[in-house]
N, C-alpha and C positions, 0 to 999 in steps of 0.2 A: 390728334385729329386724323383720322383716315383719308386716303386718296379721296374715296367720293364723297365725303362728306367737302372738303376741300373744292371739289368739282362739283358740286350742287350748292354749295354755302359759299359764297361771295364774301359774307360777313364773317372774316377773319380779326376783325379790332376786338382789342381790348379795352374795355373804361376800369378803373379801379373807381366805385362812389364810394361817397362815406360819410355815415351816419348823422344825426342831428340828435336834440332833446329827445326823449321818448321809448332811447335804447339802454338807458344808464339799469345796475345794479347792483345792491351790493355780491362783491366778488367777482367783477370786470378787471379784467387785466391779469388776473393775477397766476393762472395758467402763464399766459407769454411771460411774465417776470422769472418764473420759475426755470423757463426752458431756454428761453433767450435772452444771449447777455445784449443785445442790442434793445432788446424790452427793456430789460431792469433799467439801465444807462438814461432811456429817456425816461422812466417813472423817477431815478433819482434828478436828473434834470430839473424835472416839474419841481419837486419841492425844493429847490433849489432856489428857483426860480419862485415861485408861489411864497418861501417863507413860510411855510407849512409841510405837515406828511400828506397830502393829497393822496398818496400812494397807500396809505393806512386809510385814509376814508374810502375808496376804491373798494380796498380787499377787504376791510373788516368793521369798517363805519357802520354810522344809525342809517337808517335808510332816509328819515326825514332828514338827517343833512345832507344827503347824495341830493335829493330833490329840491333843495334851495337852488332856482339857476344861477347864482355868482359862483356854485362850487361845480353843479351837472356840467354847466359848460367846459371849462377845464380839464373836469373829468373826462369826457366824451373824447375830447380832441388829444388829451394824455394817451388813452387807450388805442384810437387809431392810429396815432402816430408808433406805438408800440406795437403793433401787429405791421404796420409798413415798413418798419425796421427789421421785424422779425424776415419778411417777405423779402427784402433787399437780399438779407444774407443768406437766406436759401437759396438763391439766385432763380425767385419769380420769377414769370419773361414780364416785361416794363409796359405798362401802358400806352396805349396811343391819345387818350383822353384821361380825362380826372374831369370829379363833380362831387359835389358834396349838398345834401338836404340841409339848406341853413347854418346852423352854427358847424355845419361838418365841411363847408365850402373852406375854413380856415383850413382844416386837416389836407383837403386837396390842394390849399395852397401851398400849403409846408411839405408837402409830398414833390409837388413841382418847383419847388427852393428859389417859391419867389418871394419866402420872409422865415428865418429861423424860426423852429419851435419854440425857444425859449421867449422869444417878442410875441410869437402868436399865442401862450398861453398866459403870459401877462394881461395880454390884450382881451382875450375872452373871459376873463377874470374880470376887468372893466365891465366887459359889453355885458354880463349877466346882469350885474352890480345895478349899470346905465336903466337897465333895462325892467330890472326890478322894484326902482325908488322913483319909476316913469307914470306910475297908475301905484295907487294906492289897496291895500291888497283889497282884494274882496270885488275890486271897481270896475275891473276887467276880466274876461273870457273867451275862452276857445271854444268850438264846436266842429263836430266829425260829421260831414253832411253826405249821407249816401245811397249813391242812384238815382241822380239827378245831374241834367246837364250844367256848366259852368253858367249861361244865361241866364235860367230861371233862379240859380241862388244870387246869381248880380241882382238882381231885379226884386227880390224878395229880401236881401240886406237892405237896398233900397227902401222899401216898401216899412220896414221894420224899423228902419235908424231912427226918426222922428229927432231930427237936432242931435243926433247923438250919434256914435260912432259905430258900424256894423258895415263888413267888407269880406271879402274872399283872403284869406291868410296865404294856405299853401294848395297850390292845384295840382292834389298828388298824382294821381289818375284819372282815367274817364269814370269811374265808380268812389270816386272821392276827394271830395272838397272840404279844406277846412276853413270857416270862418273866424273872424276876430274883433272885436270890438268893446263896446261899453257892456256890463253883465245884462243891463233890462233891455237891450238892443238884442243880443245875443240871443237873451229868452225869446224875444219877440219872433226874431225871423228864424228859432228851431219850431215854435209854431205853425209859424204860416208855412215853411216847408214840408211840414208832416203832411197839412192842408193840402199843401200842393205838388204831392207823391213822393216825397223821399222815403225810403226804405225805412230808415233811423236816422236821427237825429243826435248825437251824442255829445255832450259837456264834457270837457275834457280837463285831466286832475293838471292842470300847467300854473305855474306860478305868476305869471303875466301874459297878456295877449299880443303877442308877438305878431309881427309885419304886418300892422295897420299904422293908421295915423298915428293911435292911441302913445306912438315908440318916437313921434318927431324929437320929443324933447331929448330919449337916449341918443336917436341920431346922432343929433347938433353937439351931446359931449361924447360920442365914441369917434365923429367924423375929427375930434383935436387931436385924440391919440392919432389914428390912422397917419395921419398928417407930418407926424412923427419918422414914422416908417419907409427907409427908400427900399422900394419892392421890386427884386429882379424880376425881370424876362422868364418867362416859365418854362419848365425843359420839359412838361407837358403842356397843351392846350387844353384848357378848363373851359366845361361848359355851365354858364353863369347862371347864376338862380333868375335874377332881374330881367334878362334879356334872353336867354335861356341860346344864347351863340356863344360860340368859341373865342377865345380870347386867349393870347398865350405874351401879351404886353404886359409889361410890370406897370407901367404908367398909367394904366386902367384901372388897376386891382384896388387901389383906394377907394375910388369913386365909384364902383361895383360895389364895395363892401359896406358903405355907407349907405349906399340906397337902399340895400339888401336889409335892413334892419324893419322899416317901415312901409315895404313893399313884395307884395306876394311873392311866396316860391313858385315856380314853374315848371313842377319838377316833372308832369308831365309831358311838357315842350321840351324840356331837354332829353331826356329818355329818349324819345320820336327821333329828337333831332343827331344824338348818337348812333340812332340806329341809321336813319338815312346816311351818316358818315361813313359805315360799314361795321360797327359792331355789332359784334353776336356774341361774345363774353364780357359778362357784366360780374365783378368781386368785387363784394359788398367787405370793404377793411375797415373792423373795427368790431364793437359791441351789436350781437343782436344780429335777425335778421329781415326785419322792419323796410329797409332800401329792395331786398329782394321779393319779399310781399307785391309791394309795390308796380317793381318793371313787369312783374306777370303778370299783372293788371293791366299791364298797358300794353305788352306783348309778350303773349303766352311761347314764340318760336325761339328765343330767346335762351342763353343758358344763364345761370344767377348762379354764383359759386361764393363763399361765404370765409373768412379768416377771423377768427376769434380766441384761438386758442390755438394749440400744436395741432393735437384732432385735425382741427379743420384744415389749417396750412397744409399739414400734409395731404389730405385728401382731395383740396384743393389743386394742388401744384400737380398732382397724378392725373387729375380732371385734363391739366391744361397742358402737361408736357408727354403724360402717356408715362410718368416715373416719378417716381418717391425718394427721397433721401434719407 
C-alpha cells in the first residue's frame, strides 16, 4: 500500500470471508493439494475424518454428488480450510476480522481455532445430512430476488405464505435477497414480486431451503452435536451471520451456530459493519468468487482479493504486501 493511499484510506483492516453452498465444483482444491503440502494435510485430514476420499470427489467426482448438501458442505469447508493453510504458510498478513456466508461461518471458525477442522467437518457433514431429511425433496425452495428493497420482499413473503412457509433466507446485498420457504409459497411471492418491480426473480438449483423455519427440525438435532463441542475464544473476531456483530467468545459460538441454521444470513449488515470497523481489504478464502461479487455490491470503494489456487495466492499476497514469493 503506498504513503498516500495509507494517508487517504483509514481502512487499513483486513476480513478474510469464506464461502458458503453455491461455490462448489468439480476440481476445487485440487491446484492447493498439488502445490501445498499444508493443502494436501488438510484434504487428507478430511477423509480421514469423513471415512471417505472427499478429496477424490472434490477433484475428480460426478458433479451430482458434489451437489448432494451432506457432501458440498464438507466439501466447501475442506477447500477453504485448504487455501488458509496454504495462506498461513506463505506468511499472508493475518486478519483483523473473519466472516463466513452460512455454512462457510464454520471455515471462519476454524480459521480463528475456536473448533478443530476435523470436529468442524464431521459436524457439517451432520448439518447437510440434518438439513437435507428436514423438508422432503421437491417440498422446499430458494429464490434470488433482485432489485428490491429488504421490506417489500418481507411483506410479499407475507403476502404469498398463506399457512405456509415463505421468508427472506440470505440478505446478500442491497440488490439482492434470497427467499426460503415451502415450493408453492416460494412460487407465490416470485410472482407477486415480478408484480411488484423486482428486476428477476430466480429458483434456485439448492437441495433444501436453507435458513427458514422450514430447518427447526435440522436445528433441534445439529444444536446436540454442537453441544458436544467446547469452542475456544477466537484469535480473530468473527462477524456473525445471525447478528451480523463481532463476537470473538467461544461461549457464543454454539448458540450463534444454531440459530444460524434457521435464521437469515445478514451478510449485508456484516459487510457494512466491517467496513465501519475499518476494513478496506476484503479475501475471499476458498472456492469461487461469489463473497467478492457480493461486497461490491454493497461497496464498490472496497478492494476484494480472491485465494483459490497458487495463481491466485500469489497474486493476491502481491496485492497486499507489494511482493511475491
Amino acid at each position: 500500500m503506498s504513503e498516500e493511499s495509507e494517508i487517504e484510506n483509514p481502512k487499513s483492516k483486513i476480513a478474510y470471508v469464506f464461502p458458503g453452498q453455491g461455490s462448489q465444483s468439480v476440481g476445487m482444491g485440487k491446484d492447493l493439494y498439488d502445490n501445498f503440502p499444508a493443502a494436501k494435510q488438510v484434504f487428507e485430514e478430511a477423509d480421514d475424518a469423513l471415512r471417505f476420499s472427499l478429496s477424490e470427489m472434490c477433484f475428480t467426482g460426478r458433479e451430482a454428488d458434489l451437489q448432494l448438501t451432506a457432501n458440498t458442505q464438507p466439501a466447501i469447508l475442506t477447500v477453504s480450510i485448504a487455501a488458509f493453510r496454504s495462506i498461513e504458510a506463505e506468511n499472508f498478513p493475518l486478519p483483523d476480522f473473519v466472516a463466513g456466508h452460512s455454512l462457510g461461518e464454520y471455515s471462519a471458525l476454524v480459521a480463528a481455532n475456536a473448533l478443530s477442522f476435523s470436529d468442524a467437518v464431521k459436524t457439517v457433514r451432520k448439518r447437510g445430512t440434518y438439513m437435507q431429511e428436514a423438508v422432503p425433496n421437491g417440498a422446499g425452495a430458494m429464490a434470488a430476488i433482485l432489485g428490491l428493497p429488504l421490506e417489500t420482499v418481507e411483506i410479499a413473503c407475507a403476502d404469498a405464505a398463506q399457512n405456509e412457509i415463505c421468508s427472506p433466507a440470505n440478505i446478500n446485498s442491497p440488490a439482492q435477497i434470497v427467499i426460503a420457504g415451502n415450493t408453492a409459497a416460494v412460487d407465490r411471492a416470485c410472482e407477486l414480486l415480478k408484480e411488484r418491480g423486482a428486476k428477476r426473480a430466480i429458483k434456485l438449483n439448492v437441495s433444501a431451503p436453507f435458513h427458514c423455519d422450514l430447518m427447526l427440525a435440522a436445528q433441534e438435532r445439529l444444536a446436540k452435536d454442537l453441544r458436544k463441542i467446547n469452542f475456544s475464544d477466537l484469535k480473530f473476531p468473527i462477524i456473525e451471520n445471525v447478528s451480523a456483530e463481532a463476537n470473538a467468545k467461544g461461549e457464543r459460538v454454539g448458540i450463534a451456530l444454531t440459530e444460524q441454521v434457521s435464521k437469515p444470513v445478514r451478510w449485508a449488515d456484516s459487510i457494512e459493519n466491517l467496513i465501519n470497523e475499518g476494513v478496506g481489504t476484503f479475501v475471499e478464502v476458498g472456492a469461487g468468487k461469489v463473497l467478492s461479487g457480493l461486497v461490491r455490491q454493497i461497496n464498490r470503494d472496497v478492494r476484494c482479493l480472491n485465494v483459490e489456487n497458487a495463481e491466485s495466492l500469489k497474486n493476491s499476497l502481491q496485492a497486499v504486501t507489494g511482493s511475491s514469493r
